[in-house]
C-alpha positions in Angstrom: 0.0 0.0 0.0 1.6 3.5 -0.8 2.6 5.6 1.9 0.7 8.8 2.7 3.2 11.9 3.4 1.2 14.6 5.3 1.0 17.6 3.3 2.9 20.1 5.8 5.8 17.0 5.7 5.9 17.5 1.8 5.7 21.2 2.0 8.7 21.3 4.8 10.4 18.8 2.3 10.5 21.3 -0.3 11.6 24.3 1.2 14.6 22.7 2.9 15.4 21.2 -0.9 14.9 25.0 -2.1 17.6 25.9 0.6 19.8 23.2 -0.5 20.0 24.1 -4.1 20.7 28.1 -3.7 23.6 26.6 -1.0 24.9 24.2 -3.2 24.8 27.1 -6.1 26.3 30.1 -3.9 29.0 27.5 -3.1 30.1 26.9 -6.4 29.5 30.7 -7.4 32.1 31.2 -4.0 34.4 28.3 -5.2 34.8 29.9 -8.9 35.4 33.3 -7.4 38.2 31.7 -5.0 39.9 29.1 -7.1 41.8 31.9 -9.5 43.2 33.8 -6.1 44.6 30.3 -4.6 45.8 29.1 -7.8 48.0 32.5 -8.4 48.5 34.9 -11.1 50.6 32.9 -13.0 48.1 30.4 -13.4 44.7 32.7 -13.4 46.1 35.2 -15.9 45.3 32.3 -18.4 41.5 32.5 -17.4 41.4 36.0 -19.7 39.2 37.4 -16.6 40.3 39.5 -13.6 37.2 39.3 -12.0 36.6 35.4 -12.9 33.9 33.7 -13.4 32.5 37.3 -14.5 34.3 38.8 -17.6 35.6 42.3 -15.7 37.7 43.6 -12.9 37.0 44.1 -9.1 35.8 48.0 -8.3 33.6 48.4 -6.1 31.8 51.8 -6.3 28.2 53.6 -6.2 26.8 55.4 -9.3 23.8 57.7 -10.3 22.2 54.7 -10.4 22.5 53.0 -7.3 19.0 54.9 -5.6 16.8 54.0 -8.7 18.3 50.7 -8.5 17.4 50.6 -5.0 14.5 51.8 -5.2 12.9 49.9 -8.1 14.1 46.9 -6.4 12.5 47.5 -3.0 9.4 48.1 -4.7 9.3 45.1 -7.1 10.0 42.6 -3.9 7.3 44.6 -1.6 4.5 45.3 -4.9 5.5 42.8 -7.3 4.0 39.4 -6.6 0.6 41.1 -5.8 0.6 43.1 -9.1 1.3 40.3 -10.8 -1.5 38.1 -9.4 -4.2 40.8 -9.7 -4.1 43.1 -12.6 -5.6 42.4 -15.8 -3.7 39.8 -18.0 -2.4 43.4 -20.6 -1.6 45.7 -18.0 0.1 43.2 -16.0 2.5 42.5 -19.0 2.6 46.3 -20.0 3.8 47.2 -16.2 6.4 44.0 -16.4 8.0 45.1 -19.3 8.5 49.1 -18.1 9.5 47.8 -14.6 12.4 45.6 -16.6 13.5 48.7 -18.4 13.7 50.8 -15.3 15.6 48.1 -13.4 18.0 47.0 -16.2 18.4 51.3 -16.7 19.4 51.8 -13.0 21.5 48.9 -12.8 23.9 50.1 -15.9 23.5 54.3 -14.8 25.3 52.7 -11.4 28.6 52.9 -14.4 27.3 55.8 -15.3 26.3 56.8 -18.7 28.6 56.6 -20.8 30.5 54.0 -19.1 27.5 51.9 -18.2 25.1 52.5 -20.6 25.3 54.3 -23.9 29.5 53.8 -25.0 29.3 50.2 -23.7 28.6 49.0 -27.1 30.1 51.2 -28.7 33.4 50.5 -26.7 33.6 47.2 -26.7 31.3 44.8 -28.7 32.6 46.3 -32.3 29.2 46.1 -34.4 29.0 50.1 -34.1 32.5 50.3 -35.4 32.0 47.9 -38.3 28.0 49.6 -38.9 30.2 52.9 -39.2 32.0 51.5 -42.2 29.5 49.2 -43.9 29.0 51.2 -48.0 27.4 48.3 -49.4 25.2 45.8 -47.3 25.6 43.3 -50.3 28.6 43.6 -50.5 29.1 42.9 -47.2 27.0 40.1 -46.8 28.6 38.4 -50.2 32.4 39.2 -48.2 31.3 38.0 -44.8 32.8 34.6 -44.4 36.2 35.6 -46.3 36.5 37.9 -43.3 35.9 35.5 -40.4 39.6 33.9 -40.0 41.4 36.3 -37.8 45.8 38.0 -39.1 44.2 39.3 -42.3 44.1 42.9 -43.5 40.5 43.0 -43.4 39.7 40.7 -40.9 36.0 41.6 -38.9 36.5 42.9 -35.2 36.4 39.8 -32.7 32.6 40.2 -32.0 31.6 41.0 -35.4 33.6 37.4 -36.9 32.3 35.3 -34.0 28.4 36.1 -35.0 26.6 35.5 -38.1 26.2 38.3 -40.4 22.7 38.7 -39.2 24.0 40.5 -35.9 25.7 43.5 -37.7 23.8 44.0 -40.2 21.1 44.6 -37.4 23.2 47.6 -36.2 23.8 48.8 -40.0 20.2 48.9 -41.0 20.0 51.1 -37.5 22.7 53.2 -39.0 21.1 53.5 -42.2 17.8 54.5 -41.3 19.6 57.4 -38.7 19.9 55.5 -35.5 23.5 56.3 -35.0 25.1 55.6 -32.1 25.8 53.7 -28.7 22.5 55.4 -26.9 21.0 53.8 -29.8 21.8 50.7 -29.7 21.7 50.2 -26.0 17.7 51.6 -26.1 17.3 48.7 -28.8 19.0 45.9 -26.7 17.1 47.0 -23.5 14.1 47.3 -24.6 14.3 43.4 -26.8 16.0 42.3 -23.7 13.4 43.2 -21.4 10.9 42.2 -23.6 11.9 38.5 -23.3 10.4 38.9 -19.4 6.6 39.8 -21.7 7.5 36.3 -24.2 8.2 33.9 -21.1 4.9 35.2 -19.3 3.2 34.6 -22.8 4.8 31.5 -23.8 3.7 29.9 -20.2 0.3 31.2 -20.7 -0.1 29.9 -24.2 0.8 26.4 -22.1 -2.3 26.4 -20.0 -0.6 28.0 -17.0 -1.7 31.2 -16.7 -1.0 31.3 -12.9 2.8 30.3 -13.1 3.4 32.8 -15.2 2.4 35.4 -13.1 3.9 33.8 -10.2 7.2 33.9 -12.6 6.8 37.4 -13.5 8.1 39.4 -10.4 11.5 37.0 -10.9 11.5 37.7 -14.4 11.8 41.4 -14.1 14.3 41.1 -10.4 16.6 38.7 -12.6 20.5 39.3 -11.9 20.5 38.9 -15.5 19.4 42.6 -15.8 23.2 43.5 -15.0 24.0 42.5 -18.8 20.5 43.1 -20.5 21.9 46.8 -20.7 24.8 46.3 -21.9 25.4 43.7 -24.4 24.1 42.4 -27.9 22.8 39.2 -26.7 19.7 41.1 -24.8 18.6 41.6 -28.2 19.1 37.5 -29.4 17.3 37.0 -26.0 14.8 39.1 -26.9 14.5 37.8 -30.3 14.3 34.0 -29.6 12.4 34.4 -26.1 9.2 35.8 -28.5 10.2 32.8 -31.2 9.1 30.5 -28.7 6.3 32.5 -27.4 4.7 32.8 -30.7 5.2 29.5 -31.0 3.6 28.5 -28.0 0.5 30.9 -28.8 0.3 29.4 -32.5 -0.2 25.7 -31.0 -3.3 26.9 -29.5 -4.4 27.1 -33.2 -6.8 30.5 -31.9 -7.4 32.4 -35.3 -4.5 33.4 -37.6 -2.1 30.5 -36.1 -0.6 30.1 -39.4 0.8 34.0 -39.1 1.7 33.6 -35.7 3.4 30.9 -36.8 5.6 31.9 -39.6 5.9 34.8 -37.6 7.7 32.4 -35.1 9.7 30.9 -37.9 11.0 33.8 -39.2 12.5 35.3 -35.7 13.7 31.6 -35.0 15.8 31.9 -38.6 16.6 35.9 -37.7 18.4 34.2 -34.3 20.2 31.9 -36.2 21.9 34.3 -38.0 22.5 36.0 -34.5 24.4 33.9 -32.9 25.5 30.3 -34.0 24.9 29.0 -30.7 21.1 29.9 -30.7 20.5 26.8 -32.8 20.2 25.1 -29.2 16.4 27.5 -29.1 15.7 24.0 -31.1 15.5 23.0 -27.2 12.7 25.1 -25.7 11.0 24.8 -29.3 10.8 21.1 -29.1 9.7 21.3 -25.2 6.5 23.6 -26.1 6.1 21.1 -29.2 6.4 18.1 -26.8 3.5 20.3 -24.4 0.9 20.1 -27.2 1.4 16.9 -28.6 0.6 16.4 -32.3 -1.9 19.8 -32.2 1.5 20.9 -32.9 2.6 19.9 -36.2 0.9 21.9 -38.3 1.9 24.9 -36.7 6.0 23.4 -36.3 5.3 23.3 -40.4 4.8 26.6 -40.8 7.6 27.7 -37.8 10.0 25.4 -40.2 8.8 27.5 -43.5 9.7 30.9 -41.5 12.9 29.4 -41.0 13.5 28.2 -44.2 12.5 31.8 -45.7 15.2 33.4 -43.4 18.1 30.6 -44.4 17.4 31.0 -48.3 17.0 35.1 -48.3 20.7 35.1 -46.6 21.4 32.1 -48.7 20.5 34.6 -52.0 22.3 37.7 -50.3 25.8 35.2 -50.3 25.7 34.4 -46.7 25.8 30.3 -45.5 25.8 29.7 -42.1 27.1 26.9 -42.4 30.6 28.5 -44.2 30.6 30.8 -41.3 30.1 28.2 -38.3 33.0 26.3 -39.2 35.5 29.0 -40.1 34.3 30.7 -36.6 35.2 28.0 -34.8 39.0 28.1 -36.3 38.5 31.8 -35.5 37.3 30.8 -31.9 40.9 28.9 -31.4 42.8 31.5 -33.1 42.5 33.3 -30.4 42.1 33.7 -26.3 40.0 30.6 -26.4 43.1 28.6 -27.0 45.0 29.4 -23.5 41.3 29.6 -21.7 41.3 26.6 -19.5 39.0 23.8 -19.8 39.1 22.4 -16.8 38.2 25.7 -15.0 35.3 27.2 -17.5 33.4 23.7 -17.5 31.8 24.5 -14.4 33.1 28.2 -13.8 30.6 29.0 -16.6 28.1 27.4 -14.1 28.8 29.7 -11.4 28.8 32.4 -13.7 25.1 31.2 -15.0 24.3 31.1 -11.4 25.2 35.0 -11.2 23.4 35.7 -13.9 19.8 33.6 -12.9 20.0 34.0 -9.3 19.7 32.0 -5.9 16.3 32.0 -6.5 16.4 30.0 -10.1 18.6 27.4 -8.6 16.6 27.1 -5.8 14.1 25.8 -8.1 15.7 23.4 -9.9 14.7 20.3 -8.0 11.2 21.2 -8.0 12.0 21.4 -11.9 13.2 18.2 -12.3 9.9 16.8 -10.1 7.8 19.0 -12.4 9.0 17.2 -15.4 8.7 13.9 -14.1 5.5 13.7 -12.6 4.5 13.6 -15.8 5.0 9.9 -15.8 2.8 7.1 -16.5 2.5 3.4 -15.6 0.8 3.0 -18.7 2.1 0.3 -20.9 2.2 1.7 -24.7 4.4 4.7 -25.3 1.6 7.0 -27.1 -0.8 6.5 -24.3 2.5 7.3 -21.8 3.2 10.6 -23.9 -0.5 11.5 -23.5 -0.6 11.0 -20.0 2.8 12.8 -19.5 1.4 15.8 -21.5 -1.4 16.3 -19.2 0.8 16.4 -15.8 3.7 18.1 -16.9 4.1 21.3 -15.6 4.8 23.6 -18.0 7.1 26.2 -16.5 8.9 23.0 -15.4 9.5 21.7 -19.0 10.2 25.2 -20.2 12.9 25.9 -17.3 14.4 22.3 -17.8 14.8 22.9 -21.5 16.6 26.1 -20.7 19.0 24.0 -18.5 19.8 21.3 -20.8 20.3 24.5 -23.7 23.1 25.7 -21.4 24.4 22.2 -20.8 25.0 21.6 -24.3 26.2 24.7 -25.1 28.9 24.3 -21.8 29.9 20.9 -22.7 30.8 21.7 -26.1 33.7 24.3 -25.0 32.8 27.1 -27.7 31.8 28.8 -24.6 34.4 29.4 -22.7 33.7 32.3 -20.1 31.6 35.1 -20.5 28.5 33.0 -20.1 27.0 35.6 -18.1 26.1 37.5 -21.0 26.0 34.6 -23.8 23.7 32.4 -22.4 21.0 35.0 -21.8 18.6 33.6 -24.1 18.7 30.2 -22.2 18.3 31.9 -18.8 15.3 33.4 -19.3 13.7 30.2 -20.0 15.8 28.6 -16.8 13.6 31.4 -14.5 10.6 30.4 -15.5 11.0 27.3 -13.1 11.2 30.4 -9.8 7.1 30.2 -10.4 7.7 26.9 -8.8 8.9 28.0 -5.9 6.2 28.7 -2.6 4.1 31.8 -2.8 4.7 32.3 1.0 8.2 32.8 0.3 8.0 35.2 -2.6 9.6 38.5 -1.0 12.5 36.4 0.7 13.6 34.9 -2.7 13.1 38.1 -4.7 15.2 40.2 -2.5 17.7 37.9 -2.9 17.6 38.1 -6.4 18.3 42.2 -6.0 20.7 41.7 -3.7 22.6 40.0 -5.6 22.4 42.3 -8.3 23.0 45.3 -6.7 26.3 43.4 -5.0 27.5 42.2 -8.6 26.8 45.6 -10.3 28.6 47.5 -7.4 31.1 45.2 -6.6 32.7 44.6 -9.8 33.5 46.5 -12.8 31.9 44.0 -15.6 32.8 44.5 -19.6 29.4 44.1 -20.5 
């Protein structure tokens, strides 16, 4: 006969498993941070990051920002959660997506400016630089790969030959159109960055859970991740693939005009591709909302895959293959810091750096993840009828945060990722903090002000390049 557990028993269970994981996680973050000091310079000067596992150096300091921050933190933890829960299903999404802004904003003015916020593209990812001297986009596009491999005369800045053509010619048609200009270009990654807080809320809706994204919501917006929504390039792949998946979620509902939505979905899942070559791991969350719906999906995945197709064939016509530039960026990859970066230290020091970048709070949730998945099982005998039964139990903000986690896996254990993970794997954390609406409602503020915290600490602490 199976056991009964008490309820209170299972409920006392779970929070001391929440404490375990953000222990276990704030112990590798501290590990990662110590390891380079006991090693020694000799050895940590290798790691290509003075402040490792976070690309930047140690300064601690206050900025214009650091009230705002404050303040915009205090009143997310203490409003949040209830705002969330009760306003209408719009404004709740509307108010999520200016809170972001304002948070991501403070965080970067706490640099300042022009250090934090409007030259740090400008300064160091490169596109601006490259937009700047971009005559003729075809051109440019037909030259792209001959420009990948690094000691030639015309070689593309680091940045612009480790991404796609896709990523700067986003920031020349900017140019072209009279967008000029760091302030620019950090409005446009802020605003796609915090915008992938609106598509995970969507995307979990679309699922039939409603309730867990609002309950996700408040950790969305409070993310650590915020520290490098400001200020980098990938914001905007975040931004980009978050509403790929969220459109693809909504278009499995088939409501009227799925097939739109769909291709719609298609075409900013091919747009990310030609982003950033490691985005084809979005395959990962895209299967996990196909997998939710079962085989409502496939006509909609048919029309995701013809948006997709449209994407690979226009750059394809233009005299762009991705698959030409994938393998001559990886040569590029080894031609250059990656080479001396150590293996052994960024397999799981781009863990701790995730960890910094999703929060106590996210980790904290992972075992309630991994239940959320599994209790999805069936004793049933056939595998269809299994599948079925699994579909119905899953919990979707489990599935989507556990195919966020096994994104970043893949993408740690193939070693093209080796530091600055804080910032790269933004469009796989988002999905990772959509397991925090897991996590007990009693227990909300406690969690999200350790999410600030350890934003604030991070962004006031060190000195980070992005």
């Amino acid at each position: 006969m199976q056991q009964v557990i008490p309820a209170r028993v299972r409920r006392v269970s779970g929070a001391r498993a929440d404490v375990i994981c953000a222990v276990a996680a704030a112990l590798l973050v501290v590990v990662a941070f110590a390891v380079p000091q006991i090693r020694g310079q000799q050895w940590s000067k290798h790691l290509y990051a003075a402040a490792a596992p976070i690309f930047g150096i140690w300064g601690p300091h206050l900025g214009w920002g650091t009230g705002p921050a404050i303040l915009v933190a205090v009143l997310v933890v203490l409003r949040g959660p209830e705002l969330a829960r009760r306003l209408p299903w719009r404004p709740m999404l509307l108010v999520a997506w200016v809170t972001s802004i304002a948070w991501i904003f403070s965080l970067a003015m706490i640099d300042g400016w022009q250090t934090g916020f409007a030259g740090r593209l400008a300064r160091h990812e490169e596109y601006l630089y490259e937009a700047g001297r971009i005559t003729d986009i075809g051109a440019m596009l037909r030259e792209f790969s001959g420009r990948i491999l690094d000691f030639q005369p015309d070689s593309w800045a680091t940045h612009v030959s480790g991404h796609p053509a896709g990523a700067l010619l986003t920031f020349v048609l900017m140019d072209r159109i009279g967008l000029r200009g760091g302030a620019w270009a950090a409005w446009l990654v802020v605003s796609a960055g915090a915008s992938a807080v609106v598509a995970v809320a969507a995307a979990l809706r679309a699922l039939g859970a409603e309730d867990r994204a609002r309950a996700a919501v408040p950790y969305l917006v409070l993310a650590p991740a915020a520290v490098w929504l400001g200020v980098s390039a990938d914001a905007l792949f975040a931004g980009v693939t978050a509403w790929a998946v969220a459109l693809l979620a909504i278009a499995t509902r088939r409501g009227p005009g799925w097939p739109g939505v769909a291709l719609a979905s298609g075409l900013l899942f091919g747009y990310g591709l030609f982003l950033n070559y490691g985005l084809t791991l979005m395959v990962i969350p895209a299967v996990a909302v196909l997998c939710a719906r079962g085989m409502r999906a496939a006509l909609p995945a048919a029309a995701t895959l013809v948006g997709v197709a449209l994407v690979v064939a226009a750059f394809a016509a233009a005299g762009f293959w991705w698959l030409d530039g994938y393998h001559l960026v990886v040569q590029r990859y080894y031609q250059g810091i990656a080479s001396e970066r150590p293996y052994s230290y960024w397999i799981w020091g781009n863990l701790a750096a995730t960890v910094c970048s999703i929060g106590l709070a996210a980790a904290a949730a992972l075992h309630r993840v991994v239940r959320g998945v599994l209790a999805g099982g069936t004793p049933r005998p056939a595998w269809p009828a299994r599948l079925a039964g699994w579909r119905e139990h899953v919990d979707p903000a489990a599935l989507l945060a556990a195919a966020g986690v096994l994104a970043i896996l893949a993408a740690d254990l193939s070693g093209l990722s080796k530091a600055e993970t804080e910032r790269i794997w933004l469009p796989f954390d988002m999905w990772v903090l959509a397991g925090t609406a897991l996590l007990p409602a009693r227990r909300v503020r406690i969690w999200l002000a350790l999410q600030a915290v350890a934003a604030l600490l991070l962004n006031h602490l060190l000195m980070t390049n992005w």
